[in-house]
Each structure stands twice: as structure tokens, then as C-alpha cells.
C-alpha positions in Angstrom: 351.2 252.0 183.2 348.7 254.5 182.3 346.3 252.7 183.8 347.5 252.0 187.2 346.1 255.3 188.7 343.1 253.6 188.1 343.2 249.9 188.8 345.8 250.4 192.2 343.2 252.2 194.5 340.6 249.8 193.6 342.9 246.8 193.9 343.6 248.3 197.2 340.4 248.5 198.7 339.4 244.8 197.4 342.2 243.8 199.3 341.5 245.5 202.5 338.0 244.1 202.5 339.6 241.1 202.6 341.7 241.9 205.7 339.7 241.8 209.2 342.2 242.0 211.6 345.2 244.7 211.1 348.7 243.9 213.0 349.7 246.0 215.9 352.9 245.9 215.0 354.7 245.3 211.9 358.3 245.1 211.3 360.5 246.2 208.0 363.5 245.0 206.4 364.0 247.6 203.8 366.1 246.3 201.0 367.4 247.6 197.6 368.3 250.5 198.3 371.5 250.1 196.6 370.1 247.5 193.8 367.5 250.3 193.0 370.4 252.7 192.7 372.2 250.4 190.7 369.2 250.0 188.0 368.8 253.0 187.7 372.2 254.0 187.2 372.6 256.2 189.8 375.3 256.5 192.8 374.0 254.5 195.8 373.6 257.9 198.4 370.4 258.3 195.8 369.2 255.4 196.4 369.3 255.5 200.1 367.6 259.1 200.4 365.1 257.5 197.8 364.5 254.4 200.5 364.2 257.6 203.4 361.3 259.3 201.4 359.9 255.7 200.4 359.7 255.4 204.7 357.7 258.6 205.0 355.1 257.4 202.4 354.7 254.5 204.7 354.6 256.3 207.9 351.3 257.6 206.4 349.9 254.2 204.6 350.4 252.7 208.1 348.8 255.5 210.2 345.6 255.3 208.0 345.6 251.2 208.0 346.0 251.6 212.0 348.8 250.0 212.6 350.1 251.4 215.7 353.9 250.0 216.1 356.7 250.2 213.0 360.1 249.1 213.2 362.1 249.7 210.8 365.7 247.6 210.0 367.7 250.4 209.1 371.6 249.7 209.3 372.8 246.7 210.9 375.9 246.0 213.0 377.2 243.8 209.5 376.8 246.8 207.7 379.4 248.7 209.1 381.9 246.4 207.2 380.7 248.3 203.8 382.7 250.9 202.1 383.6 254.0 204.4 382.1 256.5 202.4 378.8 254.5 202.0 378.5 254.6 206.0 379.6 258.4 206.4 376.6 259.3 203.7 374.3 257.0 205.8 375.4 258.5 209.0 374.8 262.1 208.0 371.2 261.1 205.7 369.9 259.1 209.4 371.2 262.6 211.4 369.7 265.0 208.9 366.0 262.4 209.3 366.0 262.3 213.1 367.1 266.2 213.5 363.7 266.8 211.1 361.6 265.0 213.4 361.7 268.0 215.9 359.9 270.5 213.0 358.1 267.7 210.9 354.2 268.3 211.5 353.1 264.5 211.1 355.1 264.5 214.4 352.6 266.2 216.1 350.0 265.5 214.3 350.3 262.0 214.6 351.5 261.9 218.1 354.5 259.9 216.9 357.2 258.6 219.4 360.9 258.1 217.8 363.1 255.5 219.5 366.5 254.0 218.6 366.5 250.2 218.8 370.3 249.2 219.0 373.8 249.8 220.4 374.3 253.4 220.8 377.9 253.3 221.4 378.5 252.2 218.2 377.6 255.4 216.7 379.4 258.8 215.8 379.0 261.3 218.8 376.6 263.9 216.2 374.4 261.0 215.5 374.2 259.8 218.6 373.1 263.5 219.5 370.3 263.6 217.1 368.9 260.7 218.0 368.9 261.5 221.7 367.4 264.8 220.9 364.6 263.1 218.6 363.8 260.2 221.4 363.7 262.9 224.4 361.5 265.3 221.8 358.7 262.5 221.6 358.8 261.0 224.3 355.8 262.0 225.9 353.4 260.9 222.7 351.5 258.0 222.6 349.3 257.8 219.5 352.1 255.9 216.9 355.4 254.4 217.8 358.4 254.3 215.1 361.3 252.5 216.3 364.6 252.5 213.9 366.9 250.2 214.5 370.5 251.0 213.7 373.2 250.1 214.9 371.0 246.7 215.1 372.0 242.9 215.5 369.3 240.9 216.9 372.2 238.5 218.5 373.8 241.9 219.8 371.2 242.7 221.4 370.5 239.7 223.6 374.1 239.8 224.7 373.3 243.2 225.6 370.4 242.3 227.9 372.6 239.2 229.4 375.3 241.5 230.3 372.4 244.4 231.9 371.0 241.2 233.7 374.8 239.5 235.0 375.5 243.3 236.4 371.9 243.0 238.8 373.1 239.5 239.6 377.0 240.5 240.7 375.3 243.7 242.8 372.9 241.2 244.3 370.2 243.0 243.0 368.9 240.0 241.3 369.0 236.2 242.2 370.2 234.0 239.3 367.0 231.8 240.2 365.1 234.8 239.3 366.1 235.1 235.6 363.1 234.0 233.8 361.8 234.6 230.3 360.0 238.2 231.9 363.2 239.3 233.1 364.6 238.7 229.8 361.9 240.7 227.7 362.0 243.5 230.1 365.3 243.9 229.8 365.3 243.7 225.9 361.8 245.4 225.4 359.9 246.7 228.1 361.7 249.9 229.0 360.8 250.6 225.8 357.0 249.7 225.7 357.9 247.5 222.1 355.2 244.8 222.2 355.7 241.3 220.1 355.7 241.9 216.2 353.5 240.4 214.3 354.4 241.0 210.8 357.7 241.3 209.1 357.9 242.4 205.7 361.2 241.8 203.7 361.4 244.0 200.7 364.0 243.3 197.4 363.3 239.9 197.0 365.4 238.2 199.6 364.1 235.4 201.5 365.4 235.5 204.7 364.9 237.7 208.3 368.2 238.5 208.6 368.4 238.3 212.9 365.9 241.2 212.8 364.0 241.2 216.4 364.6 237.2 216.9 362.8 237.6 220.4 359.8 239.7 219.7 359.4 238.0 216.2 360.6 234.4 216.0 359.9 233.9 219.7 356.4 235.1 219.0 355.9 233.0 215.5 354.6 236.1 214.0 353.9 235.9 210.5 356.2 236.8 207.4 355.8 238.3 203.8 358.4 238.7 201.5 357.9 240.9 198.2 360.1 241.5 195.5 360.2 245.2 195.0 363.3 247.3 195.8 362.1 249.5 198.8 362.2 252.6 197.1 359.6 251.1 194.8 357.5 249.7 197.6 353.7 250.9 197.7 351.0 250.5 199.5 349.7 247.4 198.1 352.7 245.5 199.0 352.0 246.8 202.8 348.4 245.8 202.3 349.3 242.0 200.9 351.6 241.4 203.8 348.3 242.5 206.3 346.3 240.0 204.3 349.2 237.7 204.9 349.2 238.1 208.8 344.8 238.2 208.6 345.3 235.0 207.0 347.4 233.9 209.6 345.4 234.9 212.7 342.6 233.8 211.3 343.6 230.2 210.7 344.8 230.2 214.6 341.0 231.1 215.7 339.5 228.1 213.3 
């Protein structure tokens, strides 16, 4: 452990030079929060305000690598079945995160534009605030794009473009001949300038993609890495082994 000030930057940079081609946009499925708790001994809001600080060491990890798109699986629609006060804490931790967008300087610095991905409805009207107020705040910036999804059910969601879609068709706006893979994406997608994903990194050990962006992701065969440290515990050389993952992967394609 003393050590590993050391070795980890250069193990870093030997694994960059490996990597000649850096994703564009890389998904997250941040897990153990509540296992990380758990080992440590500590009630599980800890661990989830440890897994919120652990995303804004990535934010600048990813920034500096270039990646330009981050989505991030943040509560699902299955997790609202967990206990009560588990959701409440989450609830208030994501307002508190989106209300410190509006002052945090990386913001600006970075150009960063925040965007929900998920069923707004199914949130508490504060949240639902704070989130609007984040979104409308960036809007306009163009350098990085973080998209949270919360609220989030990659099944949900397609029935949420389907019924967008039926609504055109009933007002004759759109011809049912017309519905075509495009329409599809735009209505899922486009409105919010997401492009395809082409890395998803599962955190925690689980081995699985849990209906996370089944469009943009499966439909797009974009590659996977799975890792087994809790996400609080997640450092930059586990984002840097899942870009040599996807370099490995594009580069295969163009052999």
C-alpha cells in the first residue's frame, strides 16, 4: 500500500499508451454503494454520498482522457421497491448534487451539460425542481455531456417512446408506415443529442447490464467491462482498463 502512489501513475500511463482510440461515450453502472457501506460498517446513506464524490473524481478522469459523453445509472425504476427511508436519503443526496451544479466551477469550466435520462413523473415534485433547474442552467454548453439516469428502466423507456410515437400516429401527424428505426431513436435519443454508447462499465462485481440503455448499447454491440471494485473504491485505472477494453475492441473491427 505504501507503494501504490508510486507504481499507480506509472501503471496508468503504460496502460494509456496502450489505448489509441478513446470512446465517445461511456456508460456507468455504479454498484456497491451499499456493499461498500456494509464492509465498512457504516449506515448505507454513507456509502451513497461516498459513491456521489467517487462520480466527481471521474467527472475529471474522463474530461482529461477526452471522453466527451457519461451516463451514469443512478437509481432505477426497481429500486424504488427498497426501503422507504433508503429512497428519501437518495432523493434529497441526488437534489442537494443537481442544485450544486448551478455554483460548481467545473460546470463552467468544463462546459458541462446536465440532463436527466428517465421518467420524470416518477419523481418527488422538489427533485423534479432541481433537476429542471440543473438541465435549463446548462443547457446551452457544449464541451462535456453528463447524463444521469434516474428514475431509469431501459424497458420503460421504450414504452415511453411507443406511446410519444402512437400519440403522432392517432393525430395523423405520423403514418404508421413511417415508423422506422430513425423515428424510434429520435424519439428515445435525439432530442437529447445522446449518441450510441460505446462502453459500459459495471462496477461491484456483477456480471450483468442490468436493462441499462438497451437501444444505444445492445443495439449498437458496444463493448463491456466489468470490474470488481465497489464504486466508491473505483479509480482511474479501472476507467482506463475498460478504454483498453473498448480500443481492443475497435481495433479488432478495423483488422
Amino acid at each position: 500500500m505504501i507503494l501504490r502512489p508510486l507504481i499507480d501513475p506509472l501503471y496508468e500511463r503504460y496502460v494509456m499508451m496502450q489505448c489509441r482510440h478513446v470512446p465517445n461515450h461511456v456508460a456507468i453502472i455504479q454498484d456497491g454503494n451499499r456493499r461498500y457501506a456494509k464492509m465498512l460498517g457504516v449506515d448505507t446513506p454513507k456509502g451513497h454520498r461516498a459513491g456521489a464524490d467517487k462520480t466527481e473524481e471521474m467527472l475529471d478522469w474522463a474530461h482529461e482522457l477526452g471522453i466527451r459523453h457519461i451516463t451514469l445509472y443512478t437509481f432505477s425504476t426497481e429500486n424504488f421497491s427498497r426501503q422507504k427511508d433508503e429512497v428519501a436519503h437518495l432523493f434529497a443526496l441526488f437534489k442537494e448534487k443537481f442544485l450544486a451544479i448551478l455554483t460548481d466551477e467545473r460546470v463552467e469550466k468544463y462546459k458541462i451539460r446536465v440532463q436527466m435520462v428517465g421518467d420524470k413523473s416518477m419523481l418527488p415534485d422538489d427533485l423534479r425542481d432541481a433537476v429542471n433547474k440543473a438541465e435549463q442552467a446548462t443547457q446551452d454548453n457544449t464541451g462535456f455531456n453528463l447524463n444521469i439516469a434516474i428514475a431509469y428502466g431501459g424497458r420503460n423507456e421504450i414504452v415511453l417512446a411507443a406511446r410519444e410515437i402512437l400519440t403522432a400516429v392517432a393525430k395523423n401527424e405520423v403514418s404508421p408506415n413511417a415508423i422506422d428505426v430513425q423515428m424510434v431513436e429520435q424519439h428515445l435519443y435525439d432530442k437529447k443529442g445522446i449518441p450510441p454508447v460505446d462502453l459500459i462499465i459495471r462496477t461491484g462485481n456483477e456480471y450483468r447490464t442490468s436493462n441499462f440503455l438497451p437501444w444505444l448499447a445492445n443495439g449498437h454491440e458496444c463493448a463491456v467491462y466489468f470490474c470488481a471494485p465497489y464504486w466508491p473504491l473505483f479509480r482511474k485505472i479501472d476507467l482506463l482498463r475498460g478504454i483498453r477494453i473498448y480500443d481492443q475492441r475497435v481495433s479488432a473491427k478495423r483488422t
